[in-house]
C-alpha positions in Angstrom: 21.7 -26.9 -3.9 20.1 -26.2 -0.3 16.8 -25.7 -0.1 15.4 -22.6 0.9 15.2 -20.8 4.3 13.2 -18.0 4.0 10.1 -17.1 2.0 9.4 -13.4 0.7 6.1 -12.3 0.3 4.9 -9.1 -1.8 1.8 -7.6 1.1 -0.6 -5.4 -1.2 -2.6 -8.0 -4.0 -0.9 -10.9 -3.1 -1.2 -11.3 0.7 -4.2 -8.4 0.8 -6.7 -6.9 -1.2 -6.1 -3.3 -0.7 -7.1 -2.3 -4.5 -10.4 -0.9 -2.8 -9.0 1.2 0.0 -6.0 2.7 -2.0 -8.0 4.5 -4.8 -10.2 5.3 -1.9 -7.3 7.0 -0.7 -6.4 8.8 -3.4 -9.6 9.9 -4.2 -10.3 11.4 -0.7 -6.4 13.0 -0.9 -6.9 14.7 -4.4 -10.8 15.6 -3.7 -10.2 17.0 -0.1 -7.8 19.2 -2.1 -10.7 20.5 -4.6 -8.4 18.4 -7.3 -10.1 15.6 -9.4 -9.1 11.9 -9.5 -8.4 9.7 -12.7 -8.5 5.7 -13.1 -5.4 6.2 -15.1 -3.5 8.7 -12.9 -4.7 6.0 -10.2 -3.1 3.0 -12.1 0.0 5.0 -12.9 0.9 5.4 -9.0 0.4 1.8 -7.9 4.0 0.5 -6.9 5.8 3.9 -6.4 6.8 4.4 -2.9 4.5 7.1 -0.6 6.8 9.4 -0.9 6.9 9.4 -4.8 3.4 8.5 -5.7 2.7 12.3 -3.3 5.7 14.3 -4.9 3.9 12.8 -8.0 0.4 13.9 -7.2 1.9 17.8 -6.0 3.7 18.2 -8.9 0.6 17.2 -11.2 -2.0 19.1 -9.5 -0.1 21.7 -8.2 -0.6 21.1 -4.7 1.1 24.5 -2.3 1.0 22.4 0.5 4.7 20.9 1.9 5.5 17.2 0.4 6.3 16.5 4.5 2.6 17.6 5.1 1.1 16.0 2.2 3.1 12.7 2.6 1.8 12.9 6.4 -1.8 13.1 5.8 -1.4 10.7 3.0 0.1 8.1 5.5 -2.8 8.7 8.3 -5.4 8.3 5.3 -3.8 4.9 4.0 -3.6 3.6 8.3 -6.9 4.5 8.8 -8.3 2.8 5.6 -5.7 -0.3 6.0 -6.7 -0.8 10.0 -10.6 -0.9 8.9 -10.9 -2.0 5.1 -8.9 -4.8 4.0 -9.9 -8.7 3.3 -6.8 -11.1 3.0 -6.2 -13.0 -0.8 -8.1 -16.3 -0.1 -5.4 -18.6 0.3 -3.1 -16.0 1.8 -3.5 -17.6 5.5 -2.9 -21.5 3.9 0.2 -20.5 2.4 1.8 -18.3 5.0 0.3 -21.5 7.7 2.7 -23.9 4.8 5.1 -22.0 4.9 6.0 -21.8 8.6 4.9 -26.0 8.8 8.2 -26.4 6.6 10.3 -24.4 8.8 10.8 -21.2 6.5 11.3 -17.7 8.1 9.1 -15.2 6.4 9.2 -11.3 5.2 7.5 -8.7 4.1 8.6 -7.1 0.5 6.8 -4.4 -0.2 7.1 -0.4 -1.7 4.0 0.3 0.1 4.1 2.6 3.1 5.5 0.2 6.1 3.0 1.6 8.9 -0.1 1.1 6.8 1.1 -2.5 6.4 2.2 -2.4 10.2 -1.6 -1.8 10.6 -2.8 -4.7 9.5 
């Protein structure tokens, strides 16, 4: 068997701790709307793509506005808190620094929105 070339890495809890800043997010989103937020609505969203997790939030809080609007303001809300309010996973920096020491090419997996990770 050949050894491995590459080395995937999943960005939000494993490479950053962005926990903080995306119930921020979706507190802000919902409350900015006059809608209130839940822990469990909260932790039934994380891993659905930023399209689905807004089409998700519309359709439970009956939100008039376009899912292209929302989704867009959603987006600004999660580069704005990603450029100013994440910490990497201790570690995170020693294993990506390994990884490229053994010659393996490295990517980002991730359902999160690609410009908030872009950001940081």
């Amino acid at each position: 068997m050949a050894p491995p070339s590459a080395f995937l890495l999943d960005f939000d809890g494993t490479l950053v701790d962005s926990m903080a800043a995306l119930r921020r997010v979706y507190d802000e989103f919902l409350g900015d709307r006059g809608r209130s937020s839940t822990q469990a609505e909260f932790e039934a969203l994380v891993g659905w793509t930023l399209r689905e997790i807004v089409e998700r939030l519309r359709a439970a809080h009956g939100l008039g506005e376009p899912v292209s609007a929302l989704v867009a303001d959603y987006r600004a809300r999660l580069v704005s808190a990603y450029a100013t309010g994440l910490r990497s996973v201790p570690g995170a920096d020693v294993l990506i620094g390994r990884a490229r020491h053994v010659g393996l090419r490295l990517a980002l997996v991730t359902s999160g929105d690609a410009a908030a990770a872009e950001t940081v």
